[in-house]
PDB file of N, H, CA, C and O in Angstrom:
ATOM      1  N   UNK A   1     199.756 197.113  96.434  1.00  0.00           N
ATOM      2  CA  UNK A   1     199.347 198.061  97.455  1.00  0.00           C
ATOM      3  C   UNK A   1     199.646 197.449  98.805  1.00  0.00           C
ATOM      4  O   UNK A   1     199.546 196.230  98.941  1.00  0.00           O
ATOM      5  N   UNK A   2     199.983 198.173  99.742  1.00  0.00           N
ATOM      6  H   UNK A   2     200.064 199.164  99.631  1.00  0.00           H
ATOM      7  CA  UNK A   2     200.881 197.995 101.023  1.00  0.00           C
ATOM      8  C   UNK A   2     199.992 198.154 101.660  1.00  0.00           C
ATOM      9  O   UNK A   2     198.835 198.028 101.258  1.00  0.00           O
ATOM     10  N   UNK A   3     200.348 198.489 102.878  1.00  0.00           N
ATOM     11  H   UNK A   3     201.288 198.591 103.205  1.00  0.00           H
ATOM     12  CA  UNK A   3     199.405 199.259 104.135  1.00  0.00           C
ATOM     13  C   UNK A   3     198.176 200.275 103.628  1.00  0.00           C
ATOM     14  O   UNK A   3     198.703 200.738 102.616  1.00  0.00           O
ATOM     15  N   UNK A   4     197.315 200.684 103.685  1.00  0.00           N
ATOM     16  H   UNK A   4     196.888 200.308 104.507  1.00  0.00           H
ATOM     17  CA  UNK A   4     196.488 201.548 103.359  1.00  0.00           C
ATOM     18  C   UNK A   4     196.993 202.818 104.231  1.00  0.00           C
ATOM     19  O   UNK A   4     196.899 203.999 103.896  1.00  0.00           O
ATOM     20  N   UNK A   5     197.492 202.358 105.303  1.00  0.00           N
ATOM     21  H   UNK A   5     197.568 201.399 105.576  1.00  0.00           H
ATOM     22  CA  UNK A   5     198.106 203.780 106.238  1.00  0.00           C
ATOM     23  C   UNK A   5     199.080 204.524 105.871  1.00  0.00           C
ATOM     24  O   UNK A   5     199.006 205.751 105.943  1.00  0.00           O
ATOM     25  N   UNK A   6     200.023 203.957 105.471  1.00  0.00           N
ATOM     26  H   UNK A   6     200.083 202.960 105.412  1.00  0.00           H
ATOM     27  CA  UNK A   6     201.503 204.468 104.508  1.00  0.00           C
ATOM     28  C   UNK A   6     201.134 204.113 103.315  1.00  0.00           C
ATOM     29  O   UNK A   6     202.237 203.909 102.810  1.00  0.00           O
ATOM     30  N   UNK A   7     200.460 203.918 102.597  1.00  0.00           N
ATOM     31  H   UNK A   7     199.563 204.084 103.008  1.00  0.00           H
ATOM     32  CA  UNK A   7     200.422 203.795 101.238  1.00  0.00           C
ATOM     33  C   UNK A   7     199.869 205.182 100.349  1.00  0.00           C
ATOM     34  O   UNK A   7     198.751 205.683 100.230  1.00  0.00           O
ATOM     35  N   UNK A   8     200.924 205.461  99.914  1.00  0.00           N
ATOM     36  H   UNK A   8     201.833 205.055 100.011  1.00  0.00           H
ATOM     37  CA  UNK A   8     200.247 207.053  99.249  1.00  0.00           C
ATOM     38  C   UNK A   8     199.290 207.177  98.405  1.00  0.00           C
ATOM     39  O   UNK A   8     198.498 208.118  98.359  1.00  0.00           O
ATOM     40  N   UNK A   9     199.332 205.840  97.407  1.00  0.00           N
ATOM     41  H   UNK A   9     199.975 205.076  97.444  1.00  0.00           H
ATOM     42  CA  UNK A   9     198.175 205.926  96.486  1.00  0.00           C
ATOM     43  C   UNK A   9     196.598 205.536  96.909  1.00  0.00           C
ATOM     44  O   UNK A   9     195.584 205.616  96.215  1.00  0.00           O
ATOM     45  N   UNK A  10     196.784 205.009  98.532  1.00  0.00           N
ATOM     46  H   UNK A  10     197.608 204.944  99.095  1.00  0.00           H
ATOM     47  CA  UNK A  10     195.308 205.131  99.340  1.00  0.00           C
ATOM     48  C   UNK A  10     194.722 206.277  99.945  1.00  0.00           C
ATOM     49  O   UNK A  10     194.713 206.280 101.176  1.00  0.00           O
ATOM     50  N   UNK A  11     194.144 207.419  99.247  1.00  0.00           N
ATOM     51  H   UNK A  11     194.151 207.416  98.247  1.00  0.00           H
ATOM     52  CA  UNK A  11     193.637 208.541  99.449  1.00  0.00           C
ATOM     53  C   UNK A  11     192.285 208.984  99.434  1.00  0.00           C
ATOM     54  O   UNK A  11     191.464 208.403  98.724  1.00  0.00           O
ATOM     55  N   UNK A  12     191.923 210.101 100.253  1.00  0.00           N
ATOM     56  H   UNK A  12     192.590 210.573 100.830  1.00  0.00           H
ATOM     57  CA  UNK A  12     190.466 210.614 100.014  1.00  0.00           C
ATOM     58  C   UNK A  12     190.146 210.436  98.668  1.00  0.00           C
ATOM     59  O   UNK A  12     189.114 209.945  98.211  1.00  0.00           O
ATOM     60  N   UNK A  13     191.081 210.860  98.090  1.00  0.00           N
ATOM     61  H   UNK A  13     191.919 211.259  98.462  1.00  0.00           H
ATOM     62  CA  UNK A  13     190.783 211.416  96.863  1.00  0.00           C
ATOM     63  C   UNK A  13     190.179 209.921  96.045  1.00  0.00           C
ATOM     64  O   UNK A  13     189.185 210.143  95.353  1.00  0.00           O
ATOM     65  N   UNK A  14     190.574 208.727  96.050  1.00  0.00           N
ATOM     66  H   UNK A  14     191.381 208.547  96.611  1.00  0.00           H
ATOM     67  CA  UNK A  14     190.275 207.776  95.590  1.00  0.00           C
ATOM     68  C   UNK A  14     188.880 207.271  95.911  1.00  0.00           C
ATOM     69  O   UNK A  14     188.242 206.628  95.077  1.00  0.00           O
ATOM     70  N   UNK A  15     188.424 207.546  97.067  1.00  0.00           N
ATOM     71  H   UNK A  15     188.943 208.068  97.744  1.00  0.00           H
ATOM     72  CA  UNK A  15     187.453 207.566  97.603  1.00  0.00           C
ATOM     73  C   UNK A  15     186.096 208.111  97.104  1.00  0.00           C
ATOM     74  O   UNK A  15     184.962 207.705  96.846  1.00  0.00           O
ATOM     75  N   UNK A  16     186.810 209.233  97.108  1.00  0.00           N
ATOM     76  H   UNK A  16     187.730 209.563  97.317  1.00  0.00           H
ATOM     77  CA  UNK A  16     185.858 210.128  96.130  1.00  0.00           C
ATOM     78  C   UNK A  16     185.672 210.046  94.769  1.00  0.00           C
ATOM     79  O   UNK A  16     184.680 210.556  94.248  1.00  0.00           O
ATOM     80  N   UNK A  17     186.308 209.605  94.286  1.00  0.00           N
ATOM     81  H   UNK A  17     187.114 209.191  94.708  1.00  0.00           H
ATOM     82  CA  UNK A  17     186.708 209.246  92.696  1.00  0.00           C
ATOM     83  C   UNK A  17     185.470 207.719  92.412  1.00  0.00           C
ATOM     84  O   UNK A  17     184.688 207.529  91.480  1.00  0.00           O
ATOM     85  N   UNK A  18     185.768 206.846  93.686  1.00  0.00           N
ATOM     86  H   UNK A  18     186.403 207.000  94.443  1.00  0.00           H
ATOM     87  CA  UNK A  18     184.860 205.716  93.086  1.00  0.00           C
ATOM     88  C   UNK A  18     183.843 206.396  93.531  1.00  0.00           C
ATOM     89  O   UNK A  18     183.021 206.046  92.684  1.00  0.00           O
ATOM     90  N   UNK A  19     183.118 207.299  94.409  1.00  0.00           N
ATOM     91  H   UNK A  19     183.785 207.584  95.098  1.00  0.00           H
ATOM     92  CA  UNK A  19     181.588 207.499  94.763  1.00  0.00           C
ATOM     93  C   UNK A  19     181.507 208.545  93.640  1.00  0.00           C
ATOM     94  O   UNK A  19     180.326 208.809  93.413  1.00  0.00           O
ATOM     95  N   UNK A  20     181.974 208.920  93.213  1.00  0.00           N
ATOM     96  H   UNK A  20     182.933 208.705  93.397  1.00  0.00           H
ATOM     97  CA  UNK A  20     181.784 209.634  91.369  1.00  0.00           C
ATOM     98  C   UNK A  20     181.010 208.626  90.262  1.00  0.00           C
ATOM     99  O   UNK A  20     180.001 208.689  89.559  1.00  0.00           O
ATOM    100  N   UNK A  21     182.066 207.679  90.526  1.00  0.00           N
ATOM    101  H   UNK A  21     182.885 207.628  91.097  1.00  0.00           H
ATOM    102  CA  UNK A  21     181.658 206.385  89.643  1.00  0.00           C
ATOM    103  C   UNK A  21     180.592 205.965  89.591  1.00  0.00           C
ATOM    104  O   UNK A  21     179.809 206.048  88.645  1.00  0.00           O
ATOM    105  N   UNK A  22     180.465 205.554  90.424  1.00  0.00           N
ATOM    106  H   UNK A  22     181.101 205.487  91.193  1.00  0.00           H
ATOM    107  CA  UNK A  22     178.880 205.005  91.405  1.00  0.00           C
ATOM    108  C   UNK A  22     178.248 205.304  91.282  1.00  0.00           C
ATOM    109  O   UNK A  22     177.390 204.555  90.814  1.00  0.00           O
ATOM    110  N   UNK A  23     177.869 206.782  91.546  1.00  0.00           N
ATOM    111  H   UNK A  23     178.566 207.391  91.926  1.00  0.00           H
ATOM    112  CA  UNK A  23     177.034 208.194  91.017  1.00  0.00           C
ATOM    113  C   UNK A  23     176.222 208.306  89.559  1.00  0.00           C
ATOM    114  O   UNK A  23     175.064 208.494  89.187  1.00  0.00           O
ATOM    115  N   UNK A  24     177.523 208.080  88.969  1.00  0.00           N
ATOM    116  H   UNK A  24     178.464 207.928  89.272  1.00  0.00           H
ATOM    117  CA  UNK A  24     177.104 208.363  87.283  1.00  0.00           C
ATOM    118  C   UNK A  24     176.804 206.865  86.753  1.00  0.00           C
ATOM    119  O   UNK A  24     176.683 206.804  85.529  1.00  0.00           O
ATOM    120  N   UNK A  25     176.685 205.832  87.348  1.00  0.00           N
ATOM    121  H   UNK A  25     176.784 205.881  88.342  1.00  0.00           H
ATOM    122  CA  UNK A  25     175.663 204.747  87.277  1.00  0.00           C
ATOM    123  C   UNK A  25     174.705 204.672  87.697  1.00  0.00           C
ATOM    124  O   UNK A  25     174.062 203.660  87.421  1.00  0.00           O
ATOM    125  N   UNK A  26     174.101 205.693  88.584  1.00  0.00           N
ATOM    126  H   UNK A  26     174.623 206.515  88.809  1.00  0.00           H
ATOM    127  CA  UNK A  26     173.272 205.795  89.384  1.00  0.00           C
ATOM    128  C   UNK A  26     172.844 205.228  90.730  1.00  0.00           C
ATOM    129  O   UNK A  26     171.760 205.430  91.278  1.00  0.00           O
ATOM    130  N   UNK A  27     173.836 204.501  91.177  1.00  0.00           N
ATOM    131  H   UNK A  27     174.716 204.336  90.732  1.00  0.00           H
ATOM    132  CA  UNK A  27     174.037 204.608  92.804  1.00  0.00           C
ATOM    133  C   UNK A  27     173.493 205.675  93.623  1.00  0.00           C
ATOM    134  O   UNK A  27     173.365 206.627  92.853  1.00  0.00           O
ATOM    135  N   UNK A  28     173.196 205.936  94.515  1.00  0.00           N
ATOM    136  H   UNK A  28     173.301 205.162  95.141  1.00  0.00           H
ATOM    137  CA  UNK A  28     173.137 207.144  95.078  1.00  0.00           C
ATOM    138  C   UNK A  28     173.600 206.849  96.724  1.00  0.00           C
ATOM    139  O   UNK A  28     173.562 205.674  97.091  1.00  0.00           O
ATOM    140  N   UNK A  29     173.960 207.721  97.543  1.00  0.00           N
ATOM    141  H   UNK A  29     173.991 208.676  97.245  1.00  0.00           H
ATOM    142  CA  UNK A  29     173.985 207.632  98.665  1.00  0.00           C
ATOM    143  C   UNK A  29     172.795 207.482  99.887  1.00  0.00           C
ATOM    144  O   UNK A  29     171.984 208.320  99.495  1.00  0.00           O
ATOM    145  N   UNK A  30     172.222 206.904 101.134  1.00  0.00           N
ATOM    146  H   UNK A  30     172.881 206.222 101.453  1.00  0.00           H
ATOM    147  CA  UNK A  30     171.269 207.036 101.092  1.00  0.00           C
ATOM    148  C   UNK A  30     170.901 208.188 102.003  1.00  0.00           C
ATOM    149  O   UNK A  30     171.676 208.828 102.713  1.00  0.00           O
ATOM    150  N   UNK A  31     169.769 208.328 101.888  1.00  0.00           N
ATOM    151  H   UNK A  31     169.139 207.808 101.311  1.00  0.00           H
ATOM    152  CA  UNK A  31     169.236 209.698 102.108  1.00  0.00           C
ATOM    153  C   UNK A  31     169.587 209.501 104.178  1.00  0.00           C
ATOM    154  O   UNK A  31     169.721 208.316 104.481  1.00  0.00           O
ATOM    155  N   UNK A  32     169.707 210.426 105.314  1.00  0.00           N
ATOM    156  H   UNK A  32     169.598 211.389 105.068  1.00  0.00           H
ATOM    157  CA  UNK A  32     169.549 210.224 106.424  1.00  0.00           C
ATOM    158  C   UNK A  32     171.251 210.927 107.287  1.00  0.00           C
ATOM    159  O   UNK A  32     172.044 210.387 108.059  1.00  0.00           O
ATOM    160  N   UNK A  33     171.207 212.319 106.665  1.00  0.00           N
ATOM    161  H   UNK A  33     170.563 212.757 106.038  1.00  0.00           H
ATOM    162  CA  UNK A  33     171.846 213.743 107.342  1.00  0.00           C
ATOM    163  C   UNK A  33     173.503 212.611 107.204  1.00  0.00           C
ATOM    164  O   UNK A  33     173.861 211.535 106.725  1.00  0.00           O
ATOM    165  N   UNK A  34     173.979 213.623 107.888  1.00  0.00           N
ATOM    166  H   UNK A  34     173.688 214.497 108.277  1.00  0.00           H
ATOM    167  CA  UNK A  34     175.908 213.529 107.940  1.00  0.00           C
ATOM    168  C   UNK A  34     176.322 212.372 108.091  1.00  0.00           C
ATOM    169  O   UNK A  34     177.022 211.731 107.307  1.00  0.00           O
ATOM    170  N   UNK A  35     175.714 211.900 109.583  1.00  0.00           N
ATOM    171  H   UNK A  35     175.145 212.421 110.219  1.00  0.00           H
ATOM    172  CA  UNK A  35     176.068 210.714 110.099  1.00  0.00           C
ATOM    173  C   UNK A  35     175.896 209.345 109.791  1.00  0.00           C
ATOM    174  O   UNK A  35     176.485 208.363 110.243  1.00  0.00           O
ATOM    175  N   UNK A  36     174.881 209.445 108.843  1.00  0.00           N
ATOM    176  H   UNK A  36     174.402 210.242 108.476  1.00  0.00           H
ATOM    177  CA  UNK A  36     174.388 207.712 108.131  1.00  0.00           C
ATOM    178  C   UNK A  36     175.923 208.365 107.153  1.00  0.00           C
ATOM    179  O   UNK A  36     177.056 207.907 107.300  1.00  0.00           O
ATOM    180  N   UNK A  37     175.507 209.622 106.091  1.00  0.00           N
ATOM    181  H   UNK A  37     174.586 209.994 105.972  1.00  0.00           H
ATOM    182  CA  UNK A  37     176.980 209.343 105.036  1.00  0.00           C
ATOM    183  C   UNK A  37     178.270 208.843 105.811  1.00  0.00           C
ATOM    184  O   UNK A  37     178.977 207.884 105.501  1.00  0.00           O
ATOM    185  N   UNK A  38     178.376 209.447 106.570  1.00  0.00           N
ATOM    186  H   UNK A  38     177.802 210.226 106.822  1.00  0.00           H
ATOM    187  CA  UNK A  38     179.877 209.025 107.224  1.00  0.00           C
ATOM    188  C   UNK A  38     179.890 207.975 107.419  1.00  0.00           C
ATOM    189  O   UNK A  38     180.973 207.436 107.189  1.00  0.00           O
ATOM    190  N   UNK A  39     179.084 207.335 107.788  1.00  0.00           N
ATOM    191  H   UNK A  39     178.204 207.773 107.975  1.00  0.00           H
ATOM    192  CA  UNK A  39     178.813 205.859 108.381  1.00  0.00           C
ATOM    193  C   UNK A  39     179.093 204.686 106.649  1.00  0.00           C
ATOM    194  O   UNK A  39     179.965 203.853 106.399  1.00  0.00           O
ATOM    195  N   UNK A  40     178.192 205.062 106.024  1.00  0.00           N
ATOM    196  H   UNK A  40     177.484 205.739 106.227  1.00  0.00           H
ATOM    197  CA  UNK A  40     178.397 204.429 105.117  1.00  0.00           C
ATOM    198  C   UNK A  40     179.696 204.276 104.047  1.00  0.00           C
ATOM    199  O   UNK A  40     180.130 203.240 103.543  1.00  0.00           O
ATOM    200  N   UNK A  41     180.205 205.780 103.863  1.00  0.00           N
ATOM    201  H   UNK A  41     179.853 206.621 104.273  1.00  0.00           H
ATOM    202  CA  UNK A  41     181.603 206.063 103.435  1.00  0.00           C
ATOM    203  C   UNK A  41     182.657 205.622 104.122  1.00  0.00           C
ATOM    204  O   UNK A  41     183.776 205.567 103.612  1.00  0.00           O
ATOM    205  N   UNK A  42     182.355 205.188 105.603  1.00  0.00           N
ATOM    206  H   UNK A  42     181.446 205.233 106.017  1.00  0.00           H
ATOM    207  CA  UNK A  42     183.350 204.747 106.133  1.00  0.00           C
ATOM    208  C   UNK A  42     183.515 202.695 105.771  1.00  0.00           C
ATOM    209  O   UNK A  42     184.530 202.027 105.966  1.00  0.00           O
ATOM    210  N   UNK A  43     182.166 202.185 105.230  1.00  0.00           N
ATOM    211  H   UNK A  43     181.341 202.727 105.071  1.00  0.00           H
ATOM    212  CA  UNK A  43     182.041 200.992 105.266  1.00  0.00           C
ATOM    213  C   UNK A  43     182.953 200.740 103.509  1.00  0.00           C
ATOM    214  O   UNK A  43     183.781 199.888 103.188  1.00  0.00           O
ATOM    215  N   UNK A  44     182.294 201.965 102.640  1.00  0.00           N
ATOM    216  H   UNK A  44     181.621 202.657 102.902  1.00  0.00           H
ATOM    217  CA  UNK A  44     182.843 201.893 101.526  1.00  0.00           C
ATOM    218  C   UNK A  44     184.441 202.123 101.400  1.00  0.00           C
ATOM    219  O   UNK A  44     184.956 201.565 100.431  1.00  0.00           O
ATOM    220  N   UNK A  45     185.098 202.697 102.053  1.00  0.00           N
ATOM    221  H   UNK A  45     184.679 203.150 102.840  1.00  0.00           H
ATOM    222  CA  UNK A  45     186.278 202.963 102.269  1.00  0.00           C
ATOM    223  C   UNK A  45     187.214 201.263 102.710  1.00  0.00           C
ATOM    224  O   UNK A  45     188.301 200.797 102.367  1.00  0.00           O
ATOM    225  N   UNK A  46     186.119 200.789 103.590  1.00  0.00           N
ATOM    226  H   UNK A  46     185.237 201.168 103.869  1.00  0.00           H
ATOM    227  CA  UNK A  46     186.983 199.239 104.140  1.00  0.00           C
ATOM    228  C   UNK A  46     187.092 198.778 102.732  1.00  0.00           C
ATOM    229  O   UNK A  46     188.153 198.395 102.238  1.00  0.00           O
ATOM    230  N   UNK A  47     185.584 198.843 101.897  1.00  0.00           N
ATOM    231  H   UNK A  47     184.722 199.153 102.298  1.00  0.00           H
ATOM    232  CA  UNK A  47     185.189 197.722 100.800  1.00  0.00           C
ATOM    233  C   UNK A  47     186.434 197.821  99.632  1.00  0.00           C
ATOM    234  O   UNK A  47     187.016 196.809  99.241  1.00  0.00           O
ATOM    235  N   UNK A  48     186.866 199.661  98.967  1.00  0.00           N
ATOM    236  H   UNK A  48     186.394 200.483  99.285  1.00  0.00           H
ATOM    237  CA  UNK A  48     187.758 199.823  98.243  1.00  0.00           C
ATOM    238  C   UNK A  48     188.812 199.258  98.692  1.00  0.00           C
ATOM    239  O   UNK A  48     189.374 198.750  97.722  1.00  0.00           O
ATOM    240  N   UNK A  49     189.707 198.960 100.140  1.00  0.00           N
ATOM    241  H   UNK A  49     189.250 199.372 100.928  1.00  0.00           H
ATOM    242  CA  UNK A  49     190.864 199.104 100.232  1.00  0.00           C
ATOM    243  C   UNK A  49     190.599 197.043  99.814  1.00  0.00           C
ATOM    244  O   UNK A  49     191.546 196.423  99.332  1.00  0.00           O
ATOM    245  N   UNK A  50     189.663 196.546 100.017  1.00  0.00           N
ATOM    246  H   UNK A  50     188.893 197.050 100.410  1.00  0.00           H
ATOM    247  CA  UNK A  50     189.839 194.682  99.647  1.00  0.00           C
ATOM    248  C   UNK A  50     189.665 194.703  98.715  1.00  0.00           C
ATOM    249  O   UNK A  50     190.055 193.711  98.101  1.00  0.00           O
ATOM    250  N   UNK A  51     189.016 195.732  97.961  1.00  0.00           N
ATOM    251  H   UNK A  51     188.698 196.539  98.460  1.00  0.00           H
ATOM    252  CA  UNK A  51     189.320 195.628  96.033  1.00  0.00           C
ATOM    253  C   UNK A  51     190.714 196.049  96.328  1.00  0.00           C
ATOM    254  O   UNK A  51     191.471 195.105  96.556  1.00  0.00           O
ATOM    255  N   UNK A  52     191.044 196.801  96.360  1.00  0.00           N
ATOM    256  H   UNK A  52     190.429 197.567  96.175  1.00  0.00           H
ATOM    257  CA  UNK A  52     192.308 197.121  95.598  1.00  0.00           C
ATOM    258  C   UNK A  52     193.420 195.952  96.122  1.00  0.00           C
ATOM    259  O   UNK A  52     194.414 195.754  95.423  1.00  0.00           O
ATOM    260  N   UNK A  53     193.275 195.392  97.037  1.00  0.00           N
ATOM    261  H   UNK A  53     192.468 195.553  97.605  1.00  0.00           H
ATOM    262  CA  UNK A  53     194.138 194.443  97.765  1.00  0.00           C
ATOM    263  C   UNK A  53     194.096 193.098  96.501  1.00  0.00           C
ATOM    264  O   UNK A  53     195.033 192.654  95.837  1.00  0.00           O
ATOM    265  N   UNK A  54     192.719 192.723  96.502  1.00  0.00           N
ATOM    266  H   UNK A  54     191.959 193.083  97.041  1.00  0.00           H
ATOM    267  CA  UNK A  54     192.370 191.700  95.324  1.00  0.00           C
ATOM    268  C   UNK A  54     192.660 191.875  94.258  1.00  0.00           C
ATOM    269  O   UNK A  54     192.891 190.839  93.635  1.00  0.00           O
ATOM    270  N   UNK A  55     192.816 193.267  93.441  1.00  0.00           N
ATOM    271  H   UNK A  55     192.628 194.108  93.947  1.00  0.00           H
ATOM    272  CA  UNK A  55     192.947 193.620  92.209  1.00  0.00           C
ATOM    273  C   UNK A  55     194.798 193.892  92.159  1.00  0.00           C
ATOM    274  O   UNK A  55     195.288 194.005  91.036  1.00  0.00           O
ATOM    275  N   UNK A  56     195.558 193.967  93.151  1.00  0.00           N
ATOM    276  H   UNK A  56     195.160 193.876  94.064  1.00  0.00           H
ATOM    277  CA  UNK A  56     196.895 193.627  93.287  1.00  0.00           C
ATOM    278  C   UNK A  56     197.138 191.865  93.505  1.00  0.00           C
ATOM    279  O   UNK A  56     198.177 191.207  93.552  1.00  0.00           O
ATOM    280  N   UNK A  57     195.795 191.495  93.602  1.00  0.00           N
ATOM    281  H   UNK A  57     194.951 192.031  93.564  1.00  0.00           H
ATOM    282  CA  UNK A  57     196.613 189.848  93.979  1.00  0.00           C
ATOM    283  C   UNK A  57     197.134 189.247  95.290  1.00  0.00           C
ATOM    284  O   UNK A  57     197.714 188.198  95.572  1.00  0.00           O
ATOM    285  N   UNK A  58     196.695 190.338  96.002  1.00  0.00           N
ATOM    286  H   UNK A  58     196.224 191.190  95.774  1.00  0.00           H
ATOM    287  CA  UNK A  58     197.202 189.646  97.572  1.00  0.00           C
ATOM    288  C   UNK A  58     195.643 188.893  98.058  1.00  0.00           C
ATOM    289  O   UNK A  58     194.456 189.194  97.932  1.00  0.00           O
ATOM    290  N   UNK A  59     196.527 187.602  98.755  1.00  0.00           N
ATOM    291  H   UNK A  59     197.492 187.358  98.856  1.00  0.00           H
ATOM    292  CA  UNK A  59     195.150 187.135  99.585  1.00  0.00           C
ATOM    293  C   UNK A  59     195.513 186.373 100.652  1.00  0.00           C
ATOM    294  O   UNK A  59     196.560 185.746 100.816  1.00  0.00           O
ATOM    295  N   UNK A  60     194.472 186.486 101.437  1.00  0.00           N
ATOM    296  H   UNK A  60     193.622 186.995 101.304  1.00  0.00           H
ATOM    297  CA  UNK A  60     194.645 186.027 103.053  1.00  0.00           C
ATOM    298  C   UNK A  60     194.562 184.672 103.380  1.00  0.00           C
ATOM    299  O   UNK A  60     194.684 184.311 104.551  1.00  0.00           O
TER     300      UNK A  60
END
């Protein structure tokens, strides 16, 4: 995995796919209107793109 910016297989959709995951382990999001989710989806979004970086084998 390349850039997360040009990289096609870095998508919402993946995004959404692991907070599915998460979900049906029982994760939950935490409770506190739009702006905490966004806030937090945006932290989870950094966290997926250093898995997937690690799980390709690149390191800094």
């Amino acid at each position: 995995m390349g850039n997360t910016i040009t990289d096609p297989r870095f998508t919402p959709l993946l995004v959404a796919e692991v907070q599915v995951v998460l979900e049906k382990h029982g994760y939950r999001l935490p409770a506190g209107g739009d702006h905490v989710r966004a806030l937090v989806l945006a932290r989870v979004e950094g966290a997926i793109q250093n898995l997937s970086a690690i799980f390709e084998g690149r390191t800094w």
